[in-house]
C-alpha positions as CSV (number, residue, x, y, z in Angstrom):
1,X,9.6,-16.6,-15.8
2,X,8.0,-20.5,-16.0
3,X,4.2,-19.6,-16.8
4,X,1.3,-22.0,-18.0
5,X,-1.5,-20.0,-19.7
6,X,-4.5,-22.3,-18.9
7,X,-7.5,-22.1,-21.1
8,X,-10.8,-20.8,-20.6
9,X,-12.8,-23.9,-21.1
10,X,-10.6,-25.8,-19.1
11,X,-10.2,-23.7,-15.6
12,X,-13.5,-21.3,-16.3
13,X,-15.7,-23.2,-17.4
14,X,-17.6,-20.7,-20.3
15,X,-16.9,-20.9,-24.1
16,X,-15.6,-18.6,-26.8
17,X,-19.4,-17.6,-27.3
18,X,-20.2,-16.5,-23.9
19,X,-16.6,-15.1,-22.9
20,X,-17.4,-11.7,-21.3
21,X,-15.0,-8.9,-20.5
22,X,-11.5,-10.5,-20.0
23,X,-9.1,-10.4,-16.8
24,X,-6.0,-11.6,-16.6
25,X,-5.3,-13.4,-13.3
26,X,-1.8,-14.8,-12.1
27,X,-2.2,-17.8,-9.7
28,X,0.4,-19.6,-7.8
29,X,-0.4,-23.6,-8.6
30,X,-0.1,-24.8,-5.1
31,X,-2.2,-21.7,-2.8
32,X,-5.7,-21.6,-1.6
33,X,-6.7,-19.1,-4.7
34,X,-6.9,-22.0,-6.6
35,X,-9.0,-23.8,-4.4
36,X,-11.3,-20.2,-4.6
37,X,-11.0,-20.1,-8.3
38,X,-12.3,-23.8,-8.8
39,X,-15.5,-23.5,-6.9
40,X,-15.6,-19.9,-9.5
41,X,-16.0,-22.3,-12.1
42,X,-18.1,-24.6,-11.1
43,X,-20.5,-23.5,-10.3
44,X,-20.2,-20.4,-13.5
45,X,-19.9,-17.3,-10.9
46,X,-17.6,-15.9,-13.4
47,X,-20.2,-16.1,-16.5
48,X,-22.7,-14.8,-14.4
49,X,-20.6,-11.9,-13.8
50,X,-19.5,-11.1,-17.4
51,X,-16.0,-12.1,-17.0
52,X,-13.8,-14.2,-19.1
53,X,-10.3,-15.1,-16.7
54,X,-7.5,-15.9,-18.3
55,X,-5.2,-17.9,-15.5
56,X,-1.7,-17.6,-15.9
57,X,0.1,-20.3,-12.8
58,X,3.2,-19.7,-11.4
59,X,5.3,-21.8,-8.6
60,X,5.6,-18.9,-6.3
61,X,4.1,-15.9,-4.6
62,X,7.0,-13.8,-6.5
63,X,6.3,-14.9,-9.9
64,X,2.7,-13.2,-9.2
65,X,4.5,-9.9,-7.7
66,X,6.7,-10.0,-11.1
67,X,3.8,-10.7,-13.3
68,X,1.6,-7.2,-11.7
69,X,5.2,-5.4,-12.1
70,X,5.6,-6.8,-15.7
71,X,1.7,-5.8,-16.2
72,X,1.6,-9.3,-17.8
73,X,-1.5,-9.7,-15.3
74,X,-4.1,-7.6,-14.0
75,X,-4.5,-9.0,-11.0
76,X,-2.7,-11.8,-8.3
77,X,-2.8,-12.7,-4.3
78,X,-0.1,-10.9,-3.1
79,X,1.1,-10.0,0.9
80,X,-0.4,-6.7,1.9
81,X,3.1,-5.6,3.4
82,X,4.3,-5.9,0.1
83,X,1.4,-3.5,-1.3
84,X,2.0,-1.2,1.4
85,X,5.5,-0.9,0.4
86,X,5.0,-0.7,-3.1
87,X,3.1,2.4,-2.5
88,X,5.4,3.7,-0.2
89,X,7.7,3.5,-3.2
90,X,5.8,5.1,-5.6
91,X,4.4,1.9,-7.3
92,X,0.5,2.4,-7.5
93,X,-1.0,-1.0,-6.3
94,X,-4.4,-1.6,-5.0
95,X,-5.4,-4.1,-2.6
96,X,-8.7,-5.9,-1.4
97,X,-8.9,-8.6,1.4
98,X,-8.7,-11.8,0.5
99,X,-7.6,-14.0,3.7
100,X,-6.3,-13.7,7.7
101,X,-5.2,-16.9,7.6
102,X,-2.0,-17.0,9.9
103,X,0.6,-19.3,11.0
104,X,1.0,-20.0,14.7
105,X,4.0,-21.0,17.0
106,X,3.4,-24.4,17.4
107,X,5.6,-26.5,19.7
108,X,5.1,-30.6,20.8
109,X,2.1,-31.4,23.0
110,X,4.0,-32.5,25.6
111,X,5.9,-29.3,25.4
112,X,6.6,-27.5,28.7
113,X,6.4,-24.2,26.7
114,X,3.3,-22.8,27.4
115,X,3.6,-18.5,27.1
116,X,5.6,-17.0,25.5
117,X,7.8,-15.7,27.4
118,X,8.7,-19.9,28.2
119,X,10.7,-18.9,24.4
120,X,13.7,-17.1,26.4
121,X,16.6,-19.5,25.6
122,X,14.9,-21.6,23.7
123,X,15.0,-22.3,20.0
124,X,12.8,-20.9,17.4
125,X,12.3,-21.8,14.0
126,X,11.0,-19.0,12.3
127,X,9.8,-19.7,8.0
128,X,10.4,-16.7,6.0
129,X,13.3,-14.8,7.5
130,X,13.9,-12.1,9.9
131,X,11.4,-9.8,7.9
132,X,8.5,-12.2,7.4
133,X,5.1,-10.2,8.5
134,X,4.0,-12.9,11.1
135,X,7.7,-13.1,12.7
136,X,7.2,-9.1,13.2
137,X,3.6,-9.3,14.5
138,X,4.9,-11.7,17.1
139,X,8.5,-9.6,17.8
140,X,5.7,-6.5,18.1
141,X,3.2,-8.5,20.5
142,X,5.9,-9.7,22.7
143,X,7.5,-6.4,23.7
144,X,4.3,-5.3,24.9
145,X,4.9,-7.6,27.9
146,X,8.9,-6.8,28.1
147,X,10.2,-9.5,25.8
148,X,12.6,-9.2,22.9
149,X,12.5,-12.2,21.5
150,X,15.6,-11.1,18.7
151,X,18.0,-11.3,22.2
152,X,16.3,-13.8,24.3
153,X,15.6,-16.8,21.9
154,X,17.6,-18.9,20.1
155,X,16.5,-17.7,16.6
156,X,16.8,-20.6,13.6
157,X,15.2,-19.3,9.8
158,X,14.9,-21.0,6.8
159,X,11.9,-21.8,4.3
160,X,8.7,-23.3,5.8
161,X,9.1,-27.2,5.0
162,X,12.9,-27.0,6.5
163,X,10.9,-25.6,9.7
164,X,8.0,-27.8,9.7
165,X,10.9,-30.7,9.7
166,X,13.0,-28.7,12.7
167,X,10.3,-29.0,14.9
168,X,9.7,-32.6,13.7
169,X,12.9,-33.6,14.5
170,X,13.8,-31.9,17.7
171,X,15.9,-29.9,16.2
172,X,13.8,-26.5,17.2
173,X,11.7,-26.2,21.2
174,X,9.2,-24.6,18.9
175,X,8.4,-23.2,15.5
176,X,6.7,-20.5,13.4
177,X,5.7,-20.8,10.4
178,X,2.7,-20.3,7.7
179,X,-1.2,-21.3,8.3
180,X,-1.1,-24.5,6.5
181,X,2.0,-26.2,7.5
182,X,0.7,-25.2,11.3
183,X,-2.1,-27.2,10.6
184,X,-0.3,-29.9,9.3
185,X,1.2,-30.1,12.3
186,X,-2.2,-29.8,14.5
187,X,-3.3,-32.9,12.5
188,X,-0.6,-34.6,14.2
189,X,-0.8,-33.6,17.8
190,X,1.1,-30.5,18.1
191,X,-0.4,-27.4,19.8
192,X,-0.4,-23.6,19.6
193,X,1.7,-21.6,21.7
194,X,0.8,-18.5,20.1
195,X,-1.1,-17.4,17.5
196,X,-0.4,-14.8,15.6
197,X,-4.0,-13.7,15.7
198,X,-3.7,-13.7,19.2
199,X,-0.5,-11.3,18.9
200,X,-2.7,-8.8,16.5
201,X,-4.9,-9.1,19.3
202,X,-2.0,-7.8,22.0
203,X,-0.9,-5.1,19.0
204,X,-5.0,-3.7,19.8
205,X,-5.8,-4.9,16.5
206,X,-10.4,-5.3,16.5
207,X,-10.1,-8.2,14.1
208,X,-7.2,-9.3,12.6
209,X,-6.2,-8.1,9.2
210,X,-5.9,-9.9,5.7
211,X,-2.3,-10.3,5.5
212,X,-3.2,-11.6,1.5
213,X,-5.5,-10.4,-0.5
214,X,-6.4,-9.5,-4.6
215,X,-3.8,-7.1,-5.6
216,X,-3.9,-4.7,-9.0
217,X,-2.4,-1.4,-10.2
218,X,-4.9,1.6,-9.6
219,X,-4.7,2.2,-13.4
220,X,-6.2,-0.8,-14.2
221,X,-9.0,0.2,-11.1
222,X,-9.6,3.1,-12.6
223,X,-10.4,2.0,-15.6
224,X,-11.9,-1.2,-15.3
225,X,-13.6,-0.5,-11.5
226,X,-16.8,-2.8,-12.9
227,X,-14.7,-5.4,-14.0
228,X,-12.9,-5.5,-10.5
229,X,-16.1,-5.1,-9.0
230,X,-17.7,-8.2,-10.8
231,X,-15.0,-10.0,-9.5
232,X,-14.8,-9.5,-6.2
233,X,-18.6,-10.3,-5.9
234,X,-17.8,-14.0,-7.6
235,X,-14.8,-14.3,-5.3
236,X,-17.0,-13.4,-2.0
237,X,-19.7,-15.7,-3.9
238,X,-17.2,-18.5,-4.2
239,X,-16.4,-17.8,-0.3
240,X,-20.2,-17.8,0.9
241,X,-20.2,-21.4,-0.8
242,X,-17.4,-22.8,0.7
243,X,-18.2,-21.5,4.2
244,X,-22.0,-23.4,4.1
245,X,-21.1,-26.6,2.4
246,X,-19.1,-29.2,3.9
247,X,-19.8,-31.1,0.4
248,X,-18.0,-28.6,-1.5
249,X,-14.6,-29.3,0.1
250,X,-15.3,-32.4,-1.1
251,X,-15.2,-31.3,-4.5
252,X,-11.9,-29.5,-3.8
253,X,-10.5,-32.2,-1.9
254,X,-8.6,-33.7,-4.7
255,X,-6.5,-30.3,-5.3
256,X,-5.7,-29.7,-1.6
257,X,-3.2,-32.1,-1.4
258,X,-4.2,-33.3,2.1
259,X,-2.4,-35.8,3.7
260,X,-5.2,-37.3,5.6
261,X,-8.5,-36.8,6.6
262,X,-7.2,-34.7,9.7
263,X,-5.1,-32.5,7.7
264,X,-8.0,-31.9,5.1
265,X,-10.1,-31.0,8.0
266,X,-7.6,-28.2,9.2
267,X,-7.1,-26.7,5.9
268,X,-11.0,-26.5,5.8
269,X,-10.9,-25.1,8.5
270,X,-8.4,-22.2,8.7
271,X,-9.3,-21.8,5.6
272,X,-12.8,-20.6,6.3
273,X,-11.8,-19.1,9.4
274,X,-9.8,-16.8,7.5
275,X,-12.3,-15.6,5.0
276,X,-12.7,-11.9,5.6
277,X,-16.8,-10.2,6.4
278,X,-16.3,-7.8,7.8
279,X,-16.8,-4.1,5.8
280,X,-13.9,-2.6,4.1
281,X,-13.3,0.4,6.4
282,X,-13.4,-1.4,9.3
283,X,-10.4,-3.6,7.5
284,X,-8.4,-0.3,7.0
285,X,-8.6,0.7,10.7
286,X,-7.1,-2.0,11.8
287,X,-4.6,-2.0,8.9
288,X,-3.3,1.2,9.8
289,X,-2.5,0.0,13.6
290,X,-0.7,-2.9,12.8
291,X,1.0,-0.9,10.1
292,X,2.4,1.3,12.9
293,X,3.4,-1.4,15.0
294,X,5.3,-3.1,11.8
295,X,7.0,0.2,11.0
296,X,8.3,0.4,14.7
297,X,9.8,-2.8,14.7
298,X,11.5,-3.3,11.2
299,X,11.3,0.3,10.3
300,X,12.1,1.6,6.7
301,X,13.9,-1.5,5.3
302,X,10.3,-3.1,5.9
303,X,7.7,-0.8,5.3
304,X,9.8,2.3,3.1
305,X,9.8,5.7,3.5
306,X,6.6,6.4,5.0
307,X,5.8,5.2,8.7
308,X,1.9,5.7,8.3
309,X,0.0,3.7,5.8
310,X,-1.1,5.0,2.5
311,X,-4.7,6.3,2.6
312,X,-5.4,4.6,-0.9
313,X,-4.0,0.9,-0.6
314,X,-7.7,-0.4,0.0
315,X,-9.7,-0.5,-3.1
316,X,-13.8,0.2,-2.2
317,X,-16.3,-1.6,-4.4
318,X,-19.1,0.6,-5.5
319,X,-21.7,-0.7,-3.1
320,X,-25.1,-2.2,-4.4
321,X,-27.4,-0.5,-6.0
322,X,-25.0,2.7,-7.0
């Protein structure tokens, strides 16, 4: 497994002097973590916490899942499907919110495709296969109005950038795919037919749920809950920053990748859209009704053995003051 072990001075900004209690993080180069982790650093929310990170980047979201498996991390951003069914499966992980951020079905402008039940014999792109979480929420959401989309669309899957270039092309009436290559697309004129926060919305969902978020065996919880405590409150400081400042995206700017000043825009944008504030339990309700709807529609290959949702997947802070 490729892994770069960045050092402390370089990506945390402290020194071996005022290194504090040490938490092994696995980061995937090219994801908003990294945009997260760098305000961390800059602005020394770690030190102020105690903590010493030590980053470990990988290229993919399932490097990270290997790397909490291996236990050559403590912690990583992982999907909260995957959690869900790691549990189910007897594999004690943890999870605590870290973004809804959701792709959208996006089709042309000029599209005649306006609902979605316009998708009947058309074709859709979908990024991440027939079991990807956002592809379900949508399959879930549409058969509450009578539509299967499985038998009444013209179904196309492959990884998001071949998708992104399907819809490009013509070679797809409209597409899903993830948060960010949606908004490269609404930089250049496309539109939303659906979004899947919309479709949590249909499912009954309050708010919709963090699909990602900071995932780490209950072990390590257990026996390090200040540690994980520490960081959660420099993460949501990192958050607060990035939510008030319009000058600290352009601090990030240069690691974002943006295309143009549109595109930067939308990533700021869905970005902070998608930061989670609302209280942990509230979270959890709405877990466990999506998690229902999930189970119903791709069953055990999806979710495991168990239909309802484990009552210890959320990890809760202490709260302030205790």
């Amino acid at each position: 497994m490729f892994r770069i072990f960045v050092t402390l001075c370089l990506l945390v900004g402290t020194t071996p002097a005022l290194a504090g209690e040490t938490l092994r993080i696995g980061l995937q180069k090219t994801g908003t973590f990294a945009w997260q982790l760098d305000v961390v650093r800059r602005h020394g929310l770690a030190i102020g916490a105690g903590l010493d990170l030590k980053i470990s980047e990988y290229a993919s979201p399932d490097a990270g899942k290997l790397a909490l498996n291996s236990g050559s991390v403590d912690l990583a951003i992982v999907d909260w499907l995957w959690v869900a069914r790691a549990r189910a499966l007897g594999a004690k992980f943890q999870f605590y919110p870290y973004s809804s951020a959701v792709g959208s079905i996006m089709v042309k402008n000029d599209s005649p495709l306006r609902k979605i039940a316009d998708l009947k014999g058309k074709v859709l792109a979908v990024a991440g296969g027939p079991l990807d979480k956002s592809w379900l929420i949508v399959q879930a959401a549409a058969s509450r109005q009578g539509i299967d989309l499985k038998r009444e669309a013209i179904l196309q899957y492959g990884a998001p950038p071949l998708i992104f270039q399907k819809l490009q092309q013509g070679e797809a009436d409209a597409s899903l795919n993830f948060w960010n290559f949606c908004a490269r697309l609404e930089a250049q004129g496309y539109r939303r037919l659906l979004d899947v926060r919309d479709a949590q919305a249909v499912l009954g969902l309050n708010e919709p749920v963090a699909l990602v978020g900071y995932a780490f065996s209950e072990s390590f919880a257990a026996s390090h809950k200040g540690t994980i405590d520490r960081f959660i409150e420099a993460a949501q400081g990192a958050n607060n920053i990035m939510l008030r400042s319009d000058e600290e995206w352009n601090a990030l700017r240069p690691l974002m990748e943006a295309e143009d000043e549109w595109t930067f825009k939308a990533y700021r944008d869905r970005t902070r859209e998608g930061m989670p504030r609302r209280p942990i339990a509230a979270e959890e309700a709405d877990a466990r009704a999506l998690f229902k709807a999930l189970a119903s529609v791709g069953g055990p290959q999806l979710v495991g053995p168990s239909l309802e949702l484990d009552p210890g997947l959320y990890y809760h802070p202490t709260p302030p003051g205790e």
